[in-house]
N, C-alpha and C positions, 0 to 999 in steps of 0.2 A: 511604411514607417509608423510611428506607435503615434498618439493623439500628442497633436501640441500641447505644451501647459503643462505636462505632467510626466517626472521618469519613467519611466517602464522598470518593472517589476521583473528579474530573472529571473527565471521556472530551469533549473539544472536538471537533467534526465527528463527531460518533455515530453521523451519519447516512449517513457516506462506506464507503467499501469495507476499510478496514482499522478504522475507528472501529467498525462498528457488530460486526466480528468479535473487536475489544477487548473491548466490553464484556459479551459474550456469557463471552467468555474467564476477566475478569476475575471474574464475578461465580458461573462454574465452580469458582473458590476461595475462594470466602462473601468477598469484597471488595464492599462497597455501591457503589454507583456510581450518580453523577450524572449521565446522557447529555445534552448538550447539541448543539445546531446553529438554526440558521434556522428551520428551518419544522416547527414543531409535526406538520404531517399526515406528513413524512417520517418523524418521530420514529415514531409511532404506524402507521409502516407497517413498522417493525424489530419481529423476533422481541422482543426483550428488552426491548418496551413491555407485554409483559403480566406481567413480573418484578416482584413487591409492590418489591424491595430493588433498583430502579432507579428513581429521578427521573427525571421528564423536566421538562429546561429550554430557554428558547427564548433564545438571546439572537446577536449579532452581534460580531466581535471586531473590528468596525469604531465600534462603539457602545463606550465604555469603561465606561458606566453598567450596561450590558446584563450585561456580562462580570464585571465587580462583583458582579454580584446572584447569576451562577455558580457561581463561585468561592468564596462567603460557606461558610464553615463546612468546605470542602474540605483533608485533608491533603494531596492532588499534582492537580496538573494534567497528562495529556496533552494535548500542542499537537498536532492533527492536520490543520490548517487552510493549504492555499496553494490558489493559485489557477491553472486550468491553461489560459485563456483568452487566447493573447499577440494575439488580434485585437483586445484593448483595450489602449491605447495604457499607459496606466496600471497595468497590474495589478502590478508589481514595486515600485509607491510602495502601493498595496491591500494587498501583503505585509508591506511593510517596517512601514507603519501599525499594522494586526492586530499585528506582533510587538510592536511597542512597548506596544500597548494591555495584550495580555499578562501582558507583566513587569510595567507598573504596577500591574494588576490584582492578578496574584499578590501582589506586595508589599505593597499597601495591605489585601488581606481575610488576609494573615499567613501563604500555602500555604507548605509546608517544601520544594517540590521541584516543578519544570516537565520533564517529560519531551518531549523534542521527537523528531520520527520527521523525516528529511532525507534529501536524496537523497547518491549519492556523486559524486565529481566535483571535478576540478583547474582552479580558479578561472583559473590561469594556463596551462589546455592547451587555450583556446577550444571551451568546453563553451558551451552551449545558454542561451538567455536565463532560461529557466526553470529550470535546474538552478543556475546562477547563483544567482537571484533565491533556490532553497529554502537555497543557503547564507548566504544575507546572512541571511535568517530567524535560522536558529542563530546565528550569530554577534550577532545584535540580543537574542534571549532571552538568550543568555553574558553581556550586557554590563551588567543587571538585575541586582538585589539578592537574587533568588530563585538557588540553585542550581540549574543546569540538566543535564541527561541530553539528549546528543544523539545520536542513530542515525544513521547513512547507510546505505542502501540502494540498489542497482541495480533492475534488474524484479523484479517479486515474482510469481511464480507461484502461481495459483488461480485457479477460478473466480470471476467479476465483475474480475479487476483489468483493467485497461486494456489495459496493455501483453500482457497473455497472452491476452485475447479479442481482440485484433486479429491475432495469431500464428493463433489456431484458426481465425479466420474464413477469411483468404489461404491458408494449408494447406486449409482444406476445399476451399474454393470453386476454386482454381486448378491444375491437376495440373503445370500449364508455368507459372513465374513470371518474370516480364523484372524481375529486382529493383535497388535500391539499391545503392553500392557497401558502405554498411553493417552488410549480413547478413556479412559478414566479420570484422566488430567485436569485439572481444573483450567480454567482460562476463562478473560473477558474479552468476548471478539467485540468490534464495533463495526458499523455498517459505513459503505464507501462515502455513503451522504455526510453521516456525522464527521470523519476524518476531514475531507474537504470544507464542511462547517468549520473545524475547529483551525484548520493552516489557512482560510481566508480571512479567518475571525481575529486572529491575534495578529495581523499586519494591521489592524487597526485598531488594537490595545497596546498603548505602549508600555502598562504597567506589567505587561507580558515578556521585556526585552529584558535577556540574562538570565531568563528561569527554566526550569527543568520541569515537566507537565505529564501526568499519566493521563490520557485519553482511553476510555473504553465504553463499550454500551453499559446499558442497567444491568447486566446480568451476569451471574461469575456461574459458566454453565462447562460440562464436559463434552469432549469434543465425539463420545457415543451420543448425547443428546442432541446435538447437531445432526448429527447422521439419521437420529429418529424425525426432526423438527423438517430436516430435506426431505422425508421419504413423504410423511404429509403431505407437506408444502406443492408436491411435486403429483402426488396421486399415486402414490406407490404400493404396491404392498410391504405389509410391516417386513424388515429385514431384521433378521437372526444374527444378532452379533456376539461372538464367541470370543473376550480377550485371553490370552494366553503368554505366559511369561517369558518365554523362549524367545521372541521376535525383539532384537537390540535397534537401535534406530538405525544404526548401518543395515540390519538385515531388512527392517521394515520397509528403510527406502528403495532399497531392491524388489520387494515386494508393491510398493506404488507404481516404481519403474516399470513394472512387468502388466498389472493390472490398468494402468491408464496411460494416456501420452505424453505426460510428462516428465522432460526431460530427466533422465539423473542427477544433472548438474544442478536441477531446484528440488528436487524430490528429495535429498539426503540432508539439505542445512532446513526445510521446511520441516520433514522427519524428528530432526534431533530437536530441534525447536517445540516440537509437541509434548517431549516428553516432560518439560517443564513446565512447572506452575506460572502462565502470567498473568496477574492479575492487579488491578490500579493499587498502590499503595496509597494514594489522596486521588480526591476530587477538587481541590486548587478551582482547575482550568473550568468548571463548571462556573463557578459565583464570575469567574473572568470574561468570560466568553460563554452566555448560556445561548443552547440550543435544546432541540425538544431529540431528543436520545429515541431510537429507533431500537425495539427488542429484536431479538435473533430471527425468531417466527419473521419478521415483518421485514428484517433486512434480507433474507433469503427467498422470503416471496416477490419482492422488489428485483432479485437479482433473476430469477426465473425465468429461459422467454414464454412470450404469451399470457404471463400472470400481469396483471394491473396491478399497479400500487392504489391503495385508499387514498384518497385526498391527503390527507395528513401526512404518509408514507411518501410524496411524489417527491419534496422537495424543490427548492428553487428551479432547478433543471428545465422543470414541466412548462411548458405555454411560452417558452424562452427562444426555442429554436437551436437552444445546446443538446448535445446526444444524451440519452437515456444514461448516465453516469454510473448508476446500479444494472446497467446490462453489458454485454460487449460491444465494441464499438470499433469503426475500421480501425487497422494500425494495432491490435491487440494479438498477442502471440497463435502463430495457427491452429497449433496443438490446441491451443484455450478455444477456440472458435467450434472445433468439433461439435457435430449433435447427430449422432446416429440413429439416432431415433425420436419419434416424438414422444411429448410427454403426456402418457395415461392418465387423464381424471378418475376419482372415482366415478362409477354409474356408468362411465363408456367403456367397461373390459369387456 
């Protein structure tokens, strides 16, 4: 049971790749925490299922009753829940649903505050169906009785996120790459540290409750510079990368599918999400909630195995006894876990 004296905190999708580095986070600053998701055996396959001052609950935010029973007794909820599968014809009414489910939920068990994590993205610049769909989310929690805290974020760098284990795989595995026209793209990735700085940061700003927040590192970099800053990072040799206008995001993500292990069902909404410009429109959430921002170089040598972070780069995580949060960690998808080889320094070929 979570610590007397104090609600527990709900972490919704506990189970997912930023949820389950929440609650690890969260619970680094004596915050109780409720982990919730679908499947009990995920739960209990996360580090922070052996934490006396974690709950674990099972419930569905497609079930309202479920989410109810969550929720019960919770001072905030993080919303960490969308769905990344656009081969189902429906999944953007599965979002919209869960969101509403949500708010009523929060509203009827009394939570003081829904913290939602979204992506970033200009509804009117023919962004992606799924980046879309994660701002209807927010905008469905905003429109609820509970005040809400929303994030947008671009790719988030560390080990297990999607978008940056699909970057390391095409960098290892290809020295020539025939790519997309949108490794050209502009974008502001942020590193796993900073995001989890900034969704433990505003549970304890209240001037943060009802507002809508772009989060992103220092840098508005292309995601071919990414691709050079890994080959680095990692001791690679330099990779030959050739974009080409022919590859549409449907074709591209066929071509991820084929080149690394991950799934189609994340390869095609992370694909079409490239081809978009995302980048912070304000810096707000900095003067709110300041933390010391992590550049690209530094959040992908962080996420490396065997590479050490500099002092600076460790983050709270470090001398804690919590998992390495910029690495993978149990309970992280298998596919993501892969390492077929190790990683060549320079001087050792």
């Amino acid at each position: 049971m979570c610590n007397q004296g104090r609600k527990p905190v709900l972490v919704t999708g506990a189970t997912g790749y930023v949820g389950a580095r929440l609650v690890a986070r969260l619970r680094s600053r004596g915050i109780p925490v409720r982990a919730a998701g679908r499947s009990k055996e995920k739960l209990l396959a996360r580090p922070f299922s052996r934490d006396p001052a974690v709950e674990l609950a099972t419930c569905d935010v497609l079930d309202l009753s479920s989410l109810r029973g969550a929720c019960a007794g919770c001072s905030a909820v993080y919303y960490l829940v969308h769905s990344m599968d656009p081969g189902q014809h429906d999944f953007s009414h599965a979002d919209r649903e869960g969101a509403r489910n949500m708010a009523r939920a929060a509203e009827l068990e009394h939570v003081d505050r829904i913290i939602y994590l979204g992506g970033l993205g200009d509804p009117d610049a023919g962004i992606s169906e799924h980046l879309r769909s994660r701002i209807e989310v927010g905008e469905i929690l905003a429109g609820g009785k509970v005040p809400v805290t929303t994030l947008r974020a671009a790719m988030v760098i560390g080990g297990g996120s999607g978008s940056y284990e699909i970057l390391h795989y095409l960098v290892d595995r290809l020295p020539v790459m025939i790519t997309p026209r949108w490794v050209g793209t502009e974008s502001q990735p942020i590193a796993i540290r900073n995001v989890l700085d900034y969704l433990a940061g505003v549970l304890e700003v209240p001037a943060t409750a009802g507002g809508t927040f772009d989060i992103g590192g220092p840098e508005v970099i292309t995601y071919r510079r990414l691709m050079d800053l890994y080959a680095e990072e990692a001791g690679l040799r330099k990779r030959w990368i050739i974009p080409v206008p022919v590859l549409s995001p449907r074709l591209s993500s066929y071509w991820i599918d084929l080149v690394t292990p991950a799934p189609a069902s994340l390869a095609r909404p992370l694909a079409e999400g490239l081809s978009s410009r995302l980048v912070c429109g304000d810096d707000r959430i900095r003067r709110l909630v300041p933390v010391e921002l992590l550049d690209c170089r530094s959040a992908i040598r962080a996420a490396i195995p065997g590479r050490q972070p500099l002092p600076s780069e460790a983050g709270e995580a470090e001398g804690t006894g919590v998992p390495d949060e910029a690495k993978i960690i149990p309970g992280d998808p298998e596919w993501a876990c892969r390492r077929e080889k190790p990683i060549t320094r320079r001087g050792g070929r």
